[in-house]
C-alpha positions as MATLAB code, in Angstrom:
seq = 'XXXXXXXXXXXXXXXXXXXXXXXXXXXXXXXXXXXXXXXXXXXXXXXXXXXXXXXXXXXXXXXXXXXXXXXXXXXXXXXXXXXXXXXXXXXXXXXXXXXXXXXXXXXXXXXXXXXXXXXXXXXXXXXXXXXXXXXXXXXXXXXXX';
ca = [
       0.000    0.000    0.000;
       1.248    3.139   -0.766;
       1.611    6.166    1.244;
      -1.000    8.690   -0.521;
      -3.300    5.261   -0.147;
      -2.448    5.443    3.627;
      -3.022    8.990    4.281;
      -6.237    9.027    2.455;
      -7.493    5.997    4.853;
      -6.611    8.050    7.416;
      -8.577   10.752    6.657;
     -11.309    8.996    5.778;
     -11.758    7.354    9.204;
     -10.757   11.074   10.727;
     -13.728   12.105    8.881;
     -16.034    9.254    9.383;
     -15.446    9.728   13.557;
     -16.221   13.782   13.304;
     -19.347   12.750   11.766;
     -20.374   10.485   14.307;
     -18.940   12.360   17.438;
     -21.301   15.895   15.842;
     -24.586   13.348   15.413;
     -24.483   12.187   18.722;
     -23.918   15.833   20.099;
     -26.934   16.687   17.461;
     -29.423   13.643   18.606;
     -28.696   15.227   22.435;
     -29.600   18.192   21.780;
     -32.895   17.295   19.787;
     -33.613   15.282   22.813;
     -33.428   17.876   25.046;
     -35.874   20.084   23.333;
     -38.129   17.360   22.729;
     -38.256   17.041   26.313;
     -38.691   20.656   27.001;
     -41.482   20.815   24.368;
     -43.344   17.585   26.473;
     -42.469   19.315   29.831;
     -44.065   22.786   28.681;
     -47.208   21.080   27.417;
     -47.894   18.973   30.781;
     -46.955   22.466   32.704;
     -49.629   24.220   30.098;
     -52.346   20.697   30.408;
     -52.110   21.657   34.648;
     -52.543   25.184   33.947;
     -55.508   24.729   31.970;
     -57.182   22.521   34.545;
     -56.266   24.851   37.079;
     -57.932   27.407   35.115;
     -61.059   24.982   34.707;
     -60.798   23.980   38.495;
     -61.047   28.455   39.319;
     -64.364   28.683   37.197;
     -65.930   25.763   38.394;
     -68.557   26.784   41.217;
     -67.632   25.273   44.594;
     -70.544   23.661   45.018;
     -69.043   21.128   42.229;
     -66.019   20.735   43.986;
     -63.894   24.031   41.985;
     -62.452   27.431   43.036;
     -65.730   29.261   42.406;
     -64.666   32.153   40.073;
     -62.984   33.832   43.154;
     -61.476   36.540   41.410;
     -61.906   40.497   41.233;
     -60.839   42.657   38.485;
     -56.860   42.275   39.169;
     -56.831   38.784   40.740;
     -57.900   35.522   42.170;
     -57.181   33.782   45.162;
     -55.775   30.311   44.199;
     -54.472   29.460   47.985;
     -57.037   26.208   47.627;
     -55.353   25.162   44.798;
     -53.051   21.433   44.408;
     -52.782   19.253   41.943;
     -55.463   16.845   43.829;
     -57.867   19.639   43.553;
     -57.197   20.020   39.414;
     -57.594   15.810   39.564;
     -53.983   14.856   39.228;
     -52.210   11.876   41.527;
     -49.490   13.645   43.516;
     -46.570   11.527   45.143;
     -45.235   11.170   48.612;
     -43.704   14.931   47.672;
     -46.729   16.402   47.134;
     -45.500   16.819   43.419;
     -46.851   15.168   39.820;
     -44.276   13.273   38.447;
     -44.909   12.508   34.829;
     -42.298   10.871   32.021;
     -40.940   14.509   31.550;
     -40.144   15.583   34.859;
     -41.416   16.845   38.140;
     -44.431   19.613   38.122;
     -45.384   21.291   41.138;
     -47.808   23.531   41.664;
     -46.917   26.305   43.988;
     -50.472   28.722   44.965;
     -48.689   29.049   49.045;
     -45.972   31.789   47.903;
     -48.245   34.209   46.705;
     -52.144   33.514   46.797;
     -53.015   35.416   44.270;
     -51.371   33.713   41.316;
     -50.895   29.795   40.190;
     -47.393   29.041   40.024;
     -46.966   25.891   37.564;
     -43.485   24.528   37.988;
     -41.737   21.502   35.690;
     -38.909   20.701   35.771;
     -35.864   17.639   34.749;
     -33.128   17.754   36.576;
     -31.574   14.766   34.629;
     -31.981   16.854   30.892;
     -31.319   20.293   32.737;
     -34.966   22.029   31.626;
     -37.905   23.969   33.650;
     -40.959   25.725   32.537;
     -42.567   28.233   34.829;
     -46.186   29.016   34.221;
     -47.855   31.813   35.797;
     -51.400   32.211   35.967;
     -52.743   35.779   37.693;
     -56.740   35.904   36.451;
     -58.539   32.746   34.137;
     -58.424   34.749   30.790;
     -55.844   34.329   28.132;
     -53.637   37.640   28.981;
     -52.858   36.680   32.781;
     -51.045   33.575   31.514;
     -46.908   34.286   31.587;
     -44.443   31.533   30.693;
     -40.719   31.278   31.732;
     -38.989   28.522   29.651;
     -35.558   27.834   31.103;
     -32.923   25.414   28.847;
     -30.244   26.002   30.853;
     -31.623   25.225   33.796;
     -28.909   23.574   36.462;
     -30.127   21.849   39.556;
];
C-alpha cells in the first residue's frame, strides 16, 4: 500500500469519527428540546385545569370564580384539587419531569413549575386571572439543579 493510499485511509476514518462524534452531540440536543417541548405542554395541560378547576362553582367541587378585576385567590389550589395523583412529595411526576404547583408563595397567582433535573430544563407558568392575557411563561434550557 502506498503512502497517498495510507493517508487518504486516514482521513477517511478522521472524517467518518467527526461525523459520528457531531450526530451524537446533534441527537442530544434534539432530545433535550423534545423534552422541554413535552415538559411545557404537561406544565400548560395543569394550567388549563387549574384554570377549569377556578371557574368551576364550589358547590361542584372548583375554586368558584374567586377573582376580582386584578386577581384571584388560588391558595385552595393542588394538583389533587385540578384531579392529578401527587406523590409522597406532594409533586406530579410525569415521564418529563417533576411539576409542582406552587399557589402558598403568593395567593393570588398559580405558580406551575416543571422541571428535569436529569436533561437540565424547567418551565414556569404563571397564571394571575382565568383569561388568556394573565397567563406568563418562563422557559428555562439552561436550567442547572
Amino acid at each position: 500500500m502506498s503512502q497517498a493510499q495510507f493517508l487518504m485511509i486516514t482521513l477517511g476514518v478522521i472524517l467518518v469519527g467527526i461525523a459520528v462524534i457531531l450526530g451524537i452531540r446533534g441527537f442530544g440536543e434534539g432530545q433535550k428540546k423534545a423534552n422541554l417541548d413535552a415538559l411545557t405542554a404537561d406544565a400548560y395541560e395543569i394550567a388549563v385545569d387549574g384554570i377549569r378547576w377556578m371557574r368551576k362553582p364550589e358547590f361542584f367541587g372548583g375554586g368558584g370564580d374567586n377573582c376580582d378585576v386584578s386577581a384571584c385567590d388560588w391558595s385552595d389550589a393542588s394538583l389533587e384539587a385540578f384531579g392529578y395523583g401527587s406523590g409522597d412529595d406532594g409533586n406530579y411526576h410525569s415521564y418529563h419531569g417533576i411539576i409542582e404547583v406552587d399557589p402558598i408563595s403568593d395567593p393570588t397567582s398559580l405558580v406551575i413549575r416543571g422541571t428535569n433535573a436529569v436533561m437540565g430544563n424547567q418551565v414556569v407558568i404563571t397564571v394571575k386571572r382565568p383569561h388568556s392575557d394573565s397567563v406568563y411563561t418562563v422557559i428555562d434550557p439552561g436550567f442547572r439543579p
